[in-house]
N, C-alpha and C positions, 0 to 999 in steps of 0.2 A: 412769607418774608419777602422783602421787598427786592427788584434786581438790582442790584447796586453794587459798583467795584468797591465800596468801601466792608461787603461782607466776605473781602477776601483776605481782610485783618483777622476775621476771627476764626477761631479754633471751632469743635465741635461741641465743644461743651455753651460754648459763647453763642454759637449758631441754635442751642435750644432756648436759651435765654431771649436772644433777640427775638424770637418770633412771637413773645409773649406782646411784645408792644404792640403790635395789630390789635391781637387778641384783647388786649385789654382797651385802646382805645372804641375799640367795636362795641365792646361791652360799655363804656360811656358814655357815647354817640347813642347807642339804644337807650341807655337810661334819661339822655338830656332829652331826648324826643318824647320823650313819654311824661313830661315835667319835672324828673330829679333837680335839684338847685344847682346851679351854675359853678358857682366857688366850693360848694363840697361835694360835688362829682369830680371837678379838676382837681382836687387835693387827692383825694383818695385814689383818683388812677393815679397823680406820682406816689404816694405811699403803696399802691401796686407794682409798678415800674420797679421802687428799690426793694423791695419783698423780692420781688422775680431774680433782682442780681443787676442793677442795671447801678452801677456807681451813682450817677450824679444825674437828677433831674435840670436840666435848663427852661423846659415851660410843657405844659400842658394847658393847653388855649384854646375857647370856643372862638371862632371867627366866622364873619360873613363872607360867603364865598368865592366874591367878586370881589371886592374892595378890602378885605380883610382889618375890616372895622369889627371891635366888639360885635359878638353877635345878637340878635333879636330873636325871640322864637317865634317870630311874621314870617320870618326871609329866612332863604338857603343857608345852611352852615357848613364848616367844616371845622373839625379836629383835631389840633395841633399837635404836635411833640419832636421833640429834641431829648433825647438823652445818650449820657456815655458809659458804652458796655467795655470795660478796659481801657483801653486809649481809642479806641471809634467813638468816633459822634454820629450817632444813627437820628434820623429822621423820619417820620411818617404822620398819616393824613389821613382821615378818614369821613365821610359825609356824613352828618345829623341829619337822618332821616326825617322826614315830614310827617309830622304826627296827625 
């Protein structure tokens, strides 16, 4: 779980929810690196996001990691998400490994 004064919203039950976003983005970032499809890897980690408890998805996004363009599976990536566990807007990021 990320260090963040924003995880000092949540409660204990909210604090295991939250750490599922890692877990799951990791789990996608492995799948996109290994050729899963771009728009139904990122749909299905937010349909995991609200599975876990997480209110409201705002995006799950592959991105370049410099310039945060679409990404390509040439170049560097990274992992998008925003979602809301209660009233937190939790954030996190994670790198597409290089296949």
């Amino acid at each position: 779980l990320a260090m963040s004064s924003r995880n000092a919203y949540l409660g204990e039950a909210e604090l295991d929810i939250a750490r599922q976003l890692n877990a799951i983005l990791r789990r996608t970032a492995a799948a996109l690196s290994t050729g899963a499809d771009e728009a139904g890897a990122t749909e299905d980690a937010a349909k995991a996001l609200v599975s876990a408890g997480f209110r409201k998805i705002d995006y799950v996004a592959a991105r370049a990691s410099v310039t945060l363009e679409p990404w390509r599976r040439d170049g560097d990536g990274r992992l998008l998400a925003a979602a809301w566990l209660g009233t937190t807007r939790l954030i996190d990021n994670v790198e597409i490994p290089s296949a």
